[in-house]
C-alpha positions as CSV (number, residue, x, y, z in Angstrom):
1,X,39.6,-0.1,23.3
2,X,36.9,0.9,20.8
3,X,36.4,-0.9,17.3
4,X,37.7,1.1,14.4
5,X,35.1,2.4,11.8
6,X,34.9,0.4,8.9
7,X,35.7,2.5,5.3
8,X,36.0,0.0,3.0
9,X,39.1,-2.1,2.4
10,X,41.5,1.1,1.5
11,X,40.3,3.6,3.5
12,X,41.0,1.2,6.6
13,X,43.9,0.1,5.4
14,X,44.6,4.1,5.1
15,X,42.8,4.0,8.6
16,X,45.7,1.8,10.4
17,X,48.6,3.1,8.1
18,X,47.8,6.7,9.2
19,X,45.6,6.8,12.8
20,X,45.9,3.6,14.6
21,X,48.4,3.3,17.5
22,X,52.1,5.0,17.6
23,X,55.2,4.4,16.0
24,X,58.9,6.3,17.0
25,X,61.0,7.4,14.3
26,X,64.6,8.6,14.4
27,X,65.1,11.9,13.0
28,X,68.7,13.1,12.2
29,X,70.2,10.1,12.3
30,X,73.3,9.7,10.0
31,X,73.6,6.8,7.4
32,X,74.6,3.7,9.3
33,X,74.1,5.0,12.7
34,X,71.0,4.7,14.4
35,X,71.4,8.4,16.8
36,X,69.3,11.4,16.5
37,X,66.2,12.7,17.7
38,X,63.4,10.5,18.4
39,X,59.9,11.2,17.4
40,X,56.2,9.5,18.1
41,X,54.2,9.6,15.0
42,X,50.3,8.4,15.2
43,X,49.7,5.5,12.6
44,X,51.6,2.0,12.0
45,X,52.7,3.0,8.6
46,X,53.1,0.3,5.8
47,X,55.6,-2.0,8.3
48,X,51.8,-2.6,11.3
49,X,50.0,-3.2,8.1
50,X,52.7,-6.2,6.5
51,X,52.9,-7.3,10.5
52,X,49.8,-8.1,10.7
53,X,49.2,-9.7,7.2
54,X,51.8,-12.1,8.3
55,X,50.6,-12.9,11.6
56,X,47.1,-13.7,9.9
57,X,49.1,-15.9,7.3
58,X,51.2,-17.9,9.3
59,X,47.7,-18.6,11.8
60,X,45.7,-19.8,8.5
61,X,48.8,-21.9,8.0
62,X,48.9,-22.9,11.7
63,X,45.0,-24.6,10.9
64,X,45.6,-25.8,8.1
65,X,48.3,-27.9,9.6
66,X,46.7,-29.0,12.7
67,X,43.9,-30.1,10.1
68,X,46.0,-32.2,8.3
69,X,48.2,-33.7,10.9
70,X,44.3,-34.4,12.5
71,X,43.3,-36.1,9.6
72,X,39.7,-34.1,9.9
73,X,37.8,-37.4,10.3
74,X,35.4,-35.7,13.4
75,X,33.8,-33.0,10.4
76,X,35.5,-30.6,13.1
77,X,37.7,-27.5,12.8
78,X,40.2,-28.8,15.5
């Protein structure tokens, strides 16, 4: 897998939103119900984006709390 070019903080985010990876939609489908035709759309839309900003959240969190449960006496990260 090849690193993504970097185009400053918008135009990546743009970047994932609209080229990175595949997503399915349901077309069709009637309030409530979740049939219809199913389509594969390039880009993670805003949902990859807010995925990812919480799984980098909740790992900061992560070490912070093993830093304080340490009690960061060795000067280390862990």
């Amino acid at each position: 897998m090849q690193v993504g070019e970097y185009k400053g903080v918008f135009g990546t985010m743009w970047g994932i939103a609209r080229e990175e990876g595949v997503r399915e939609e349901v077309v069709g489908a009637k309030k409530g119900k979740k049939q219809g035709k199913v389509t594969r759309r390039s880009g993670q839309g805003i949902e990859g984006l807010w995925r990812g900003w919480r799984v980098g959240m909740w790992g900061l969190v992560g070490v912070w709390g093993s830093g304080l449960l340490g009690g960061g006496a060795n000067g280390g990260e862990f």
